[in-house]
N, C-alpha and C positions, 0 to 999 in steps of 0.2 A: 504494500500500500504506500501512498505516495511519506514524504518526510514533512516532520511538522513539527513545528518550534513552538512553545508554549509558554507566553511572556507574561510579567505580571505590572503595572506599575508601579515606580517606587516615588511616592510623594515627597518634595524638598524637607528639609528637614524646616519643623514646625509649622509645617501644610498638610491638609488632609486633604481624601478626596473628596470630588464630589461631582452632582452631572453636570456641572459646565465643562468639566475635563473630558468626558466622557462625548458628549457633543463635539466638543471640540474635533477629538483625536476621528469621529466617526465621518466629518465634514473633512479632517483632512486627507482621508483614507477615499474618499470622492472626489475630494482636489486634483491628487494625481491618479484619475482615471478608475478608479473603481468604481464598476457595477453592481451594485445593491442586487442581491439573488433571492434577500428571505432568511427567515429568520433562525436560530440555533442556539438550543439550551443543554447543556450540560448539569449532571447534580453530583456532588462529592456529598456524605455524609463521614461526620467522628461513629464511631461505636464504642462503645463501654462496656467489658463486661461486666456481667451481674452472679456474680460466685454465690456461693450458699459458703458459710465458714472455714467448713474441712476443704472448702477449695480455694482459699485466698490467700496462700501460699505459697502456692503451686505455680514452678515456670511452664508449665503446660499450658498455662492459658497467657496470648498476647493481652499485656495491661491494653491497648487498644490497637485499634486501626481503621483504614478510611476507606470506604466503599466509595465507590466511583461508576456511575450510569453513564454512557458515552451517545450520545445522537449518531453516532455511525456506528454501533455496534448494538443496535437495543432489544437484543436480544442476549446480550450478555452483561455479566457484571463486573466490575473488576475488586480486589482487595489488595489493599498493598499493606503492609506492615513494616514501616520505615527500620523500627530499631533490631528488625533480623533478615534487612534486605529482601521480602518476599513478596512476588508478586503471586498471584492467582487469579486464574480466569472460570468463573462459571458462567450458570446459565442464568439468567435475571429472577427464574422462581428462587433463588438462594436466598431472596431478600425475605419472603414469605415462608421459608422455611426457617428463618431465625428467628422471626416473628414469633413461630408457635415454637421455638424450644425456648425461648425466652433466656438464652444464652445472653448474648449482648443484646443492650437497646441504643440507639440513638441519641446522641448527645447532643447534636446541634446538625441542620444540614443545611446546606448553599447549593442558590441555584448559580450557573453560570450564563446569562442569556443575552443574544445580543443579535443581531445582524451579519449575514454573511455576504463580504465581498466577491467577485472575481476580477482580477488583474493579470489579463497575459496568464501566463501559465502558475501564477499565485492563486490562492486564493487566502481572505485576512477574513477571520471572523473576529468582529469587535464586542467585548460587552460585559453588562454590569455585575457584579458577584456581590448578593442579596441571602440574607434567610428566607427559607421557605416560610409562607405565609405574612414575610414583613419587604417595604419598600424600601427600607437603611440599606442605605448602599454601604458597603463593606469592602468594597475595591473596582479593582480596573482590569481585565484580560484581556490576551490577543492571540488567536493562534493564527503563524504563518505558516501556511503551507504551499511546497511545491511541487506539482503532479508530476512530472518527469521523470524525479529520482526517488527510490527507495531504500537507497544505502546510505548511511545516518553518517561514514566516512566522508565519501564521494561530494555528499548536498553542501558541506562544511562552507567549502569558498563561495558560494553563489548565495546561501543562505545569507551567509555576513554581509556580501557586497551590498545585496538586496534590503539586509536588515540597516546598514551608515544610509542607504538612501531612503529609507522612512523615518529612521533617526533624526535625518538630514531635511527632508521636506517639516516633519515634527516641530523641530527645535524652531523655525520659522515666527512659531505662533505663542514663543514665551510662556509658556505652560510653566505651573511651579514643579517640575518632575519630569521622570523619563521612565520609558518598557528596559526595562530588564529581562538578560535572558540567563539564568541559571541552568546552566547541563551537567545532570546529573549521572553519576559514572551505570551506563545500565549495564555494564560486565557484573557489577556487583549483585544486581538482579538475576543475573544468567540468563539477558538479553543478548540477542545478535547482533550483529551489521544491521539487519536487514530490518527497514522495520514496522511494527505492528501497535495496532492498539493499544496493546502493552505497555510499550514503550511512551504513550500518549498519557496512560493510566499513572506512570513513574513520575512523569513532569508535572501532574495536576499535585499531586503529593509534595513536588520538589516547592513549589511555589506557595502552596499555602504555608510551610513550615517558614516559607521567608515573609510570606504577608503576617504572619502573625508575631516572628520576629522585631520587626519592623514595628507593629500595632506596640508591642509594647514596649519598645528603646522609644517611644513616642509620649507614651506617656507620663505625665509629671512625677517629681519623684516624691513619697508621702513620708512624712517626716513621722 
């Protein structure tokens, strides 16, 4: 499947976000030439689990992990578990089969939604990262992707070139902040070159651990 980069915004320091940025960034992604195609929403949920006694000391159970629904794969689900590198792919009833063992429940879950571009053989989906059921905007996504190539080596230079000229057309409109791209080692996953959903599943992971980073080297310190 094609390669796609999965960016987050990082707001200047002592700015937040908010949708004037978001307008912004989606008027400039129109600027240079992109085609509005329709819209696409993404969900990451936290999980928690829910031990009974004799099990809360047990390293058998991940203290947690983050389910991930993908619009191009919705029939699957993904589970990454940062602190033992592990990805997994099931089928999307996995979510309702955890439901009724009442193993983990759901700690907090974010939509990712936004508009999808096409540009030449790009295509930019832009958009806002929200709690489910609230309008608090929570952050800024973009994923780049380029249909051509599928090898996560290979896309490296064209990726970047393409990424300084949206950097580049961006920086234009003085915005308090810039997309960041964090790439995370997916060897350590026992990812391939080649790459997949999976791989899609690793970055949505990579970036919230830095949006929430971020969220709190942001906030004041309480004495």
């Amino acid at each position: 499947m094609p390669i796609k980069w999965v960016l987050h915004w990082q707001p200047n320091a002592g700015t937040t976000v908010n949708t004037q940025i978001l307008t912004e960034v989606s008027q400039c992604v129109e600027s240079i030439n992109g085609v509005k195609e329709g819209r696409w929403k993404d969900t990451l949920s936290f999980y928690k689990p829910m031990l009974r006694v004799e099990q809360a000391n047990s390293l058998e159970f991940p203290r947690d992990f983050l389910g991930i629904s993908l619009q191009e794969q919705p029939n699957k689900y993904y589970m990454v578990i940062r602190g033992q590198r592990l990805i997994i792919e099931a089928e999307s009833s996995i979510q309702t089969i955890m439901e009724k063992l009442q193993s983990y429940k759901t700690r907090v879950a974010l939509n990712f939604e936004g508009f999808q571009y096409q540009l030449g053989d790009f295509q930019l989906r832009v958009g806002k990262v929200v709690t489910i059921h609230s309008e608090n905007l929570r952050g800024i996504v973009m994923e780049m992707e380029y249909l051509p190539i599928s090898s996560w080596q290979t896309s490296h230079q064209i990726m970047g070139e393409f990424f300084d000229i949206w950097q580049e057309a961006l920086g234009k409109r003085s915005l308090p902040g810039h997309f960041v791209h964090v790439e995370p080692n997916f060897s350590e996953y026992g990812l391939s070159d080649q790459y997949t959903s999976q791989h899609t599943a690793v970055q949505y992971a990579s970036i919230m651990a830095q949006m929430i980073a971020t969220a709190q080297s942001s906030q004041p310190m309480r004495n």
